[in-house]
C-alpha positions in Angstrom: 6.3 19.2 -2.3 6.2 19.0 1.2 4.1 16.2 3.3 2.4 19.1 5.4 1.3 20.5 1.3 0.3 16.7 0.1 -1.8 16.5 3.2 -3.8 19.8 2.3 -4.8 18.0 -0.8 -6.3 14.8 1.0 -9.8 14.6 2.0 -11.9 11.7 2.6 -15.0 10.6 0.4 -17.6 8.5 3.1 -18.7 6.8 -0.5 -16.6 5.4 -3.2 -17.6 5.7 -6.7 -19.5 2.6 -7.9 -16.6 2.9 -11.6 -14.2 1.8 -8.2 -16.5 -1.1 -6.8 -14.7 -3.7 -9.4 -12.7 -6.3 -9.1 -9.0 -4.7 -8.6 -8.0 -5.9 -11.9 -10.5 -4.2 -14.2 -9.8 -1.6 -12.1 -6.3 -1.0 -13.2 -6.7 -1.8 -16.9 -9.7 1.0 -16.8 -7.8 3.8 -14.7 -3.8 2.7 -14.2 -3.1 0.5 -17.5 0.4 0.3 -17.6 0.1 -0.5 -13.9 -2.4 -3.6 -15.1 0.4 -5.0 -17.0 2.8 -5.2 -14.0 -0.4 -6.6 -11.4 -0.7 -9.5 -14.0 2.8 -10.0 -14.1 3.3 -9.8 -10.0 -0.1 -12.0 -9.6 1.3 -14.4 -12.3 4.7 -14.7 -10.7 3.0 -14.9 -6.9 -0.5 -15.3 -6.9 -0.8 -15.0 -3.3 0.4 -11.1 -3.8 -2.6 -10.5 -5.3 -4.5 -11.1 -1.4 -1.7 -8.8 -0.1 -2.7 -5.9 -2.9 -6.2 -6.4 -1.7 -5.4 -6.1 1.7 -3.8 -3.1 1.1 -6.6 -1.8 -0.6 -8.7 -2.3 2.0 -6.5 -1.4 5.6 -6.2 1.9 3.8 -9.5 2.2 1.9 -10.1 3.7 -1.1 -12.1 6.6 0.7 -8.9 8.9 1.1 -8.2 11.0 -2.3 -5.5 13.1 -3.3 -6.8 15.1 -6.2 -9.6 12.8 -6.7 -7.0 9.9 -7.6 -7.9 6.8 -4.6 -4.4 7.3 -2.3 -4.6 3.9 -2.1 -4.5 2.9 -6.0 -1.2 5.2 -6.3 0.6 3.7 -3.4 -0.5 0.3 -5.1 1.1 1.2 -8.5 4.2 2.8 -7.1 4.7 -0.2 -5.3 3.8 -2.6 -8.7 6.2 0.0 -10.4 9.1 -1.2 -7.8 8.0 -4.9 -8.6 8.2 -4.4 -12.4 11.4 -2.6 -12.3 13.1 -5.5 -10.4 11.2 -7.7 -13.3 12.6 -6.0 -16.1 16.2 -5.9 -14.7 15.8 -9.8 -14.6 15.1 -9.7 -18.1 17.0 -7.8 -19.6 20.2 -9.0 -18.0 19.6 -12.7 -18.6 22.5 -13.6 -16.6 21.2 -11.8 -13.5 18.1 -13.7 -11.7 16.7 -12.1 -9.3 15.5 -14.2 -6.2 11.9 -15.0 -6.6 11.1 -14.5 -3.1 13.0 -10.8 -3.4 11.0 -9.9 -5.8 7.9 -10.9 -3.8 9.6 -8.6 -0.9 10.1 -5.7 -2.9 6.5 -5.6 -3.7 5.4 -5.9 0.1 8.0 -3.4 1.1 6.9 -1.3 -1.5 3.3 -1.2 -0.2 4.2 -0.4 3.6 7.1 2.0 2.9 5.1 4.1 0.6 1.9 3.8 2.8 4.3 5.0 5.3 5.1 7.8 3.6 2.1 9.0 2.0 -0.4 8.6 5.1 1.5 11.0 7.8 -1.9 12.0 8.7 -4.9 11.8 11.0 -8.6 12.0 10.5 -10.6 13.5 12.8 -14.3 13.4 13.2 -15.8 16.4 15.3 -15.6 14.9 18.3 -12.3 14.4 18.3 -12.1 10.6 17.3 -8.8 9.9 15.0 -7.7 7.1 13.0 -4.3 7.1 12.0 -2.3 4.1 9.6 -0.8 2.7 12.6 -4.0 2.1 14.7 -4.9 -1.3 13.6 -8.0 -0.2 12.0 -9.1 -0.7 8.7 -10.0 2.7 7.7 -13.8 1.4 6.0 -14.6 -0.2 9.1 -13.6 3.1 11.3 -16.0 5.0 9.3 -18.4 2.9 9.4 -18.5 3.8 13.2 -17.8 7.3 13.1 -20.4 9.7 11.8 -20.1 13.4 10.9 -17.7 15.4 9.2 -13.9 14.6 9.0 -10.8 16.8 8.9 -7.8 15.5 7.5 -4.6 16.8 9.2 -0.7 16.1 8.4 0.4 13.7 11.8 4.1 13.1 11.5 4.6 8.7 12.0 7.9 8.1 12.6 9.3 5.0 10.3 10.0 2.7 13.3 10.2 -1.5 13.6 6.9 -1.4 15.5 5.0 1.0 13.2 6.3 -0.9 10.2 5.1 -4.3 11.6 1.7 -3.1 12.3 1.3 -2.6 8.7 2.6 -5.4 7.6 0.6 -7.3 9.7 -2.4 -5.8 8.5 -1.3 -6.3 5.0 0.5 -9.5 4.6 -1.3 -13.2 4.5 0.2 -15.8 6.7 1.2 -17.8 3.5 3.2 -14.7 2.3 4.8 -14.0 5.7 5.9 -17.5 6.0 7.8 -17.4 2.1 8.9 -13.9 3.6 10.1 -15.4 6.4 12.0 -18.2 5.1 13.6 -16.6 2.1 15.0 -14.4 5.3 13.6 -10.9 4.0 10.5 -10.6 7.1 13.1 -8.8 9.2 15.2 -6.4 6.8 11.5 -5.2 5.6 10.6 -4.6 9.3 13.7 -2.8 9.8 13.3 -0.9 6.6 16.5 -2.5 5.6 16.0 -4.3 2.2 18.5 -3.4 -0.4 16.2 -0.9 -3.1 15.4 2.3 -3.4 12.5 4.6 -4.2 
């Protein structure tokens, strides 16, 4: 399926569900529970991961849908599925650990690749106004001051250093950017250069 064909199935609710207004544990045991297991697993392993998930969650909003299904929740569990696969590799070759910190970065990377890749779009208000995943907005707030209806159109981003960091900037706590930083993965998730694939 083509981006230009996913984007024709986005639109943008102005009012989330109140079933969605839990705490982001509940709900993924309610609606993604084999993705619950890995978020326990990841939060366990880094608890500061869990801020980054919710940051996530709320740069990119749970307003956009794809099929009803919160874009945001699916880019979360594809990312926790990229976590858990690293996870399981460390256990079940026991003689092969797997850098804490990596697996920390595979999560992150994760989150702003796919987000990346599944938010080539604009929305538009009838005016004109846009908000785009590189604009520094949190998508609640920017509907909170736009009114009227919205269109949601496919916007090519290109995958560059600068749009990459302006997501992981909007993502990422300090505390996780410093462990990032210092286990020497900041830059090679910047440059879209850390050693996975999706």
């Amino acid at each position: 399926m083509t981006t230009e064909t996913i984007t024709k199935l986005l639109r943008v609710l102005r009012v989330i569900p109140d079933k969605e207004k839990r705490p982001l544990i509940d709900v993924l045991r309610t609606d993604y529970q084999r993705h619950a297991h890995f978020a326990e697993l990841l939060f366990y392993d880094w608890p500061k991961a869990k801020e980054v998930a919710i940051a996530m969650l709320d740069y990119v909003s749970l307003h956009i849908r794809r099929q009803d299904e919160a874009l945001a929740l699916e880019i979360l569990c594809e990312a926790l599925s990229a976590y858990s696969e690293v996870a399981q590799f460390a256990r079940i070759n026991r003689n092969e650990k797997v850098d804490d910190a990596l697996r920390l970065a595979i999560f992150v990377d994760a989150l702003v690749t796919v987000s990346l890749r599944d938010l080539q779009i604009a929305i538009e208000t009838e005016k004109g106004e846009q908000w785009t995943l590189p604009e520094g907005v949190a998508l609640s707030k920017w509907l909170a001051e736009h009114d009227g209806d919205l269109t949601v159109y496919h916007q090519p981003l290109l995958d560059s250093m600068p749009v990459r960091a302006m997501i992981y900037g909007a993502i990422t706590t300090e505390s996780v950017k410093r462990i990032l930083q210092r286990a020497d993965y900041e830059n090679a998730i910047l440059a879209n250069r850390l050693a996975i694939s999706r």
